[in-house]
C-alpha positions in Angstrom: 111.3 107.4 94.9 108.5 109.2 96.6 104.9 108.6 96.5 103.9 112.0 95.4 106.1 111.6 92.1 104.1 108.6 91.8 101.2 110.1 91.8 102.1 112.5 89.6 102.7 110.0 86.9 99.5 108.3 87.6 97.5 111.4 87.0 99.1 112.5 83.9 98.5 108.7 82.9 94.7 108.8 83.9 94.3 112.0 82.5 96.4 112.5 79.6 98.1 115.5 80.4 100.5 117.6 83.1 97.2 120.3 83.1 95.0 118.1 83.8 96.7 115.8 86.7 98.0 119.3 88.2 94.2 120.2 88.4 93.3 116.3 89.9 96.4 116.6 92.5 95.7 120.3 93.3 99.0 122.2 91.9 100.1 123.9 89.3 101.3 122.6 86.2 105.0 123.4 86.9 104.9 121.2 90.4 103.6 118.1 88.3 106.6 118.2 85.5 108.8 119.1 88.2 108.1 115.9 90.0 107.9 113.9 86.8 111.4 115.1 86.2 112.5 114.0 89.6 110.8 110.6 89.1 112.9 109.9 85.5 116.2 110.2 87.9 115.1 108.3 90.2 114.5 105.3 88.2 116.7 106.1 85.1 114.9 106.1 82.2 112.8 108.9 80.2 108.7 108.3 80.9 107.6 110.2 78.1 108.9 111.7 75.1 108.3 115.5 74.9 108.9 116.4 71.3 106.1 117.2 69.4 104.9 119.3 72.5 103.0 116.9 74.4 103.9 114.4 76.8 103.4 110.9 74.8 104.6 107.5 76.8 107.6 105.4 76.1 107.3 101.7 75.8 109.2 101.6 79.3 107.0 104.5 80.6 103.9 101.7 79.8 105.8 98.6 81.5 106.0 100.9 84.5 102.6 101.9 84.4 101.3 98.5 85.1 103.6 98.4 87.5 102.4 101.3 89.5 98.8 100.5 88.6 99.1 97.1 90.9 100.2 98.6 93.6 97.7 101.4 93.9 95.1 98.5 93.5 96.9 97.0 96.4 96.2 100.2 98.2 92.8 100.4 97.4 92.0 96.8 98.8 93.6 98.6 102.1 91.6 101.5 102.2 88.5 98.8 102.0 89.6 96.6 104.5 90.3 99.3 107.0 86.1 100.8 106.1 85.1 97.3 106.7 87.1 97.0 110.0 85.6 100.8 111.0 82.3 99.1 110.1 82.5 95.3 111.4 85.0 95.8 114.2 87.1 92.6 114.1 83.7 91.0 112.5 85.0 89.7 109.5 87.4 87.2 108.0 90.0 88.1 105.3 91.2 85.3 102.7 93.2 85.1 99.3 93.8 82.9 97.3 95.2 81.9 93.9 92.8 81.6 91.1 93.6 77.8 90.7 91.8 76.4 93.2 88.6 76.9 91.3 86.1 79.3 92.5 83.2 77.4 93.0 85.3 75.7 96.5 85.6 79.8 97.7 81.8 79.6 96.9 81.0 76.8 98.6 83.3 77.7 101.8 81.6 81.6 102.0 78.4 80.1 102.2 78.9 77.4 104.6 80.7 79.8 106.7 78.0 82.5 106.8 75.7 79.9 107.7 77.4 79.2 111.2 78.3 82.5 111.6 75.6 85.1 110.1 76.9 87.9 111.6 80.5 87.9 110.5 81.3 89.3 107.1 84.1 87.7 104.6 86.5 89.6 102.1 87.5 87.5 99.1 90.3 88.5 96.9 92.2 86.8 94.3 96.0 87.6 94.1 99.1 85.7 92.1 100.7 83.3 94.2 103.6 85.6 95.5 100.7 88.3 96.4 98.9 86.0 98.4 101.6 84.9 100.8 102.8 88.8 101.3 99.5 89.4 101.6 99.0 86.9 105.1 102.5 87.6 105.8 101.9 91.7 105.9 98.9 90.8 107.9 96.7 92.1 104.7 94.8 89.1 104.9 94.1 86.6 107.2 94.1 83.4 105.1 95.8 82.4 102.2 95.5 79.4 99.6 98.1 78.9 97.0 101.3 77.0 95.7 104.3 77.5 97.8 107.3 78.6 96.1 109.1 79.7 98.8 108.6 79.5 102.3 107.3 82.9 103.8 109.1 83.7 108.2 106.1 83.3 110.8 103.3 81.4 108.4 101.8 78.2 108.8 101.2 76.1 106.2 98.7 73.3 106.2 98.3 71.0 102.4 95.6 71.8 100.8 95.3 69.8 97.9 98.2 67.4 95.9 96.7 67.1 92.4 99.0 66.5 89.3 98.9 68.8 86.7 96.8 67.9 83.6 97.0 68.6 79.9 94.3 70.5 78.6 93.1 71.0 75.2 90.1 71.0 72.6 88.0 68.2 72.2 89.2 68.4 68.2 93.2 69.1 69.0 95.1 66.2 67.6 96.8 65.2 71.1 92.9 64.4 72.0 93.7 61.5 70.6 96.1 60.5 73.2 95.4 58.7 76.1 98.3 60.5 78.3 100.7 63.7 77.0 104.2 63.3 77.3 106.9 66.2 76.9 107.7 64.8 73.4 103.8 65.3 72.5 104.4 69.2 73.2 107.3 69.3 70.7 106.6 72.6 68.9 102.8 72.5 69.7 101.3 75.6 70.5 101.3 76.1 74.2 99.6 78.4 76.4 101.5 79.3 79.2 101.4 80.8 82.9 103.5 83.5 83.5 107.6 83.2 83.8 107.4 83.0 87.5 104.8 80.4 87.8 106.4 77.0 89.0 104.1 74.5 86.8 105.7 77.1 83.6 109.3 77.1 84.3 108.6 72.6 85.5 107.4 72.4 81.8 110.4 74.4 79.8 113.2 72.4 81.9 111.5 69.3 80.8 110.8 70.5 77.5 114.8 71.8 77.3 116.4 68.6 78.8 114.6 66.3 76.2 115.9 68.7 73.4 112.1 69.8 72.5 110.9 72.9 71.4 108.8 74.7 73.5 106.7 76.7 71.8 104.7 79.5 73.9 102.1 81.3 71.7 100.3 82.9 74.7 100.6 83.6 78.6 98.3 84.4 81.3 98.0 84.4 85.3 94.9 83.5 85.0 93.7 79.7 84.9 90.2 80.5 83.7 91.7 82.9 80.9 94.1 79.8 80.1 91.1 77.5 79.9 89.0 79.7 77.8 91.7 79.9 74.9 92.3 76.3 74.7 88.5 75.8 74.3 89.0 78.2 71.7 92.0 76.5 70.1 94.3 78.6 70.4 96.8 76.2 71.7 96.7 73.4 75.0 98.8 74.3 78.4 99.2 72.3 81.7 96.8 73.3 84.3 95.5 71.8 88.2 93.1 69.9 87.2 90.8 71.6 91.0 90.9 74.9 88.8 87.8 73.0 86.4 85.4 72.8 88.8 82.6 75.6 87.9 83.3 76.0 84.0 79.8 74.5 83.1 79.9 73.4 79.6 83.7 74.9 77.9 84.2 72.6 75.6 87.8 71.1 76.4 89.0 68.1 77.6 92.2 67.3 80.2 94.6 64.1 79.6 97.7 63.0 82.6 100.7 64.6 81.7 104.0 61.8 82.5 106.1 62.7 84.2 104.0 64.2 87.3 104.0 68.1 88.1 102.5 68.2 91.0 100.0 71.1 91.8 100.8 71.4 95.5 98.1 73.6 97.0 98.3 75.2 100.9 96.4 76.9 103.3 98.3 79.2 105.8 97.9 81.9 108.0 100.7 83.5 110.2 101.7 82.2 113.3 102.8 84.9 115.8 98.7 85.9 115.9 96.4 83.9 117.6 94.3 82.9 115.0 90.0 84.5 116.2 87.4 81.2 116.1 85.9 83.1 113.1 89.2 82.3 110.9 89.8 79.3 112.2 86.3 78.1 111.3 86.3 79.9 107.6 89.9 77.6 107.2 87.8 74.5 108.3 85.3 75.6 105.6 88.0 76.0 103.1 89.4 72.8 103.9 85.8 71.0 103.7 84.8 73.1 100.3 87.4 71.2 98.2 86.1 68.4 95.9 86.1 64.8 97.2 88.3 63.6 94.3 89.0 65.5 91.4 89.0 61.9 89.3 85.7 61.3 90.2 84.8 65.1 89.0 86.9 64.5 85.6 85.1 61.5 85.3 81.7 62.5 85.8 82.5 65.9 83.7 83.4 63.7 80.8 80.7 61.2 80.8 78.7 64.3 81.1 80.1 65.6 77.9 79.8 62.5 76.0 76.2 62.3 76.8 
């Protein structure tokens, strides 16, 4: 696969036609179908279906798409990191991290950090877990903070928080009621899930399967926040880290203990074969001091909040 085919596909995506992406890309309309064609061997399947004339995408053609979309994203954040180096010099600090941690403790970290160091500038980005760790481990970023699923050659990791994953729902859901959810209180409940590779998703189905209960996923997101907004909507409750609350002002939801424990394992890492500058290793001190003192005592006060 080569990356002008790609491209190709991307501007007859953007722009709806082969005319049209041979005028964004600078040839001529035969050079773009051309590579189209070459791109369908390559990855075996038809990207469009050409009957009635035009060139309208196949279900598969779409999958791909969002595929190729990601990765051009990914490309962008490069472009912008290597302006901001042009611009900074090796004045500024790079970190991921996985939406879950709760954005308010990136907040809080940024602005302690730029506090002892003014002149330094910081790149945020949020990434899935699996991005996040390629990310430090391509040298993309120079911090990361997220689950870890497997461990990545040549990065440190350091815990960042150990909180057990809690069951959240609507304040009028009928497992509100209960005092602690159980994998027998999910049976057949609609549940919102993260994605198929997430660890706390495929914890919950192998419970859910060895106790013989149905598991019964009407929705799934990356996205913690997105998660949180459609059980307040009550659309259906989902296990969460209960660090990924923090900052959702006044959602109307509450969160219950889940038995048995899944914990929600949180690390900071960086890679190891770099020395690390005093600017990172201050922004991971910042990180590290940003997170909340206990998240019980949060819950707590978030509840009693609620209730008044």
């Amino acid at each position: 696969m080569q990356i002008r085919q790609v491209e190709a596909f991307r501007a007859i995506m953007k722009s709806g036609s082969a005319s049209s992406a041979a005028g964004i890309l600078g040839v001529t309309q035969p050079a773009v179908s051309r590579l189209i064609s070459e791109l369908e061997k390559t990855i075996g399947f038809s990207l469009f279906d050409r009957s009635r004339g035009r060139l309208d995408p196949t279900p598969e053609c779409r999958i791909f798409y969002a595929d190729v979309e990601r990765t051009f994203v990914g490309l962008e954040v490069l472009k912008h990191s290597a302006s901001q180096i042009r611009e900074r010099g090796a004045g500024i600090v790079r970190i991921a991290n996985m939406p879950g941690i709760g954005l308010p403790i990136v907040s809080r970290a940024v602005t302690a950090f730029r506090r002892i160091h003014p002149d330094v500038s910081v790149a945020a980005q949020l990434m899935s877990t699996a991005e996040v760790w390629t990310a430090v481990a391509t040298r993309q970023v120079d911090i990361g903070v997220a689950p870890k699923e497997i461990d990545f050659s040549g990065i440190e990791y350091q815990p960042f928080s150990g909180d057990a994953a809690m069951c959240a729902m609507s304040p009028q859901h009928k497992l509100a009621t209960k005092d602690i959810i159980t994998p027998a209180d999910l049976h057949n409940v609609e549940y919102i899930a993260h994605t198929p590779a997430a660890k706390m998703r495929r914890a919950v189905a192998d419970l859910m399967e060895g106790g013989g209960y149905k598991f019964n996923v009407v929705a799934e997101t990356p996205m913690c926040m997105t998660l949180l907004s459609m059980v307040s909507a009550g659309v259906g409750v989902g296990l969460v880290n209960p660090m990924c609350i923090e900052g959702l002002g006044s959602i109307d939801l509450v969160l219950r203990p889940f038995k048995p424990v899944i914990p929600c394992d949180f690390f900071l890492g960086f890679r190891t074969d770099i020395r690390q500058s005093r600017f990172v290793r201050s922004m991971a001190n910042c990180l590290l001091d940003a997170r909340p003192r206990t998240n019980a005592t949060y819950l707590a006060s978030r509840e009693s909040a609620a209730a008044g």
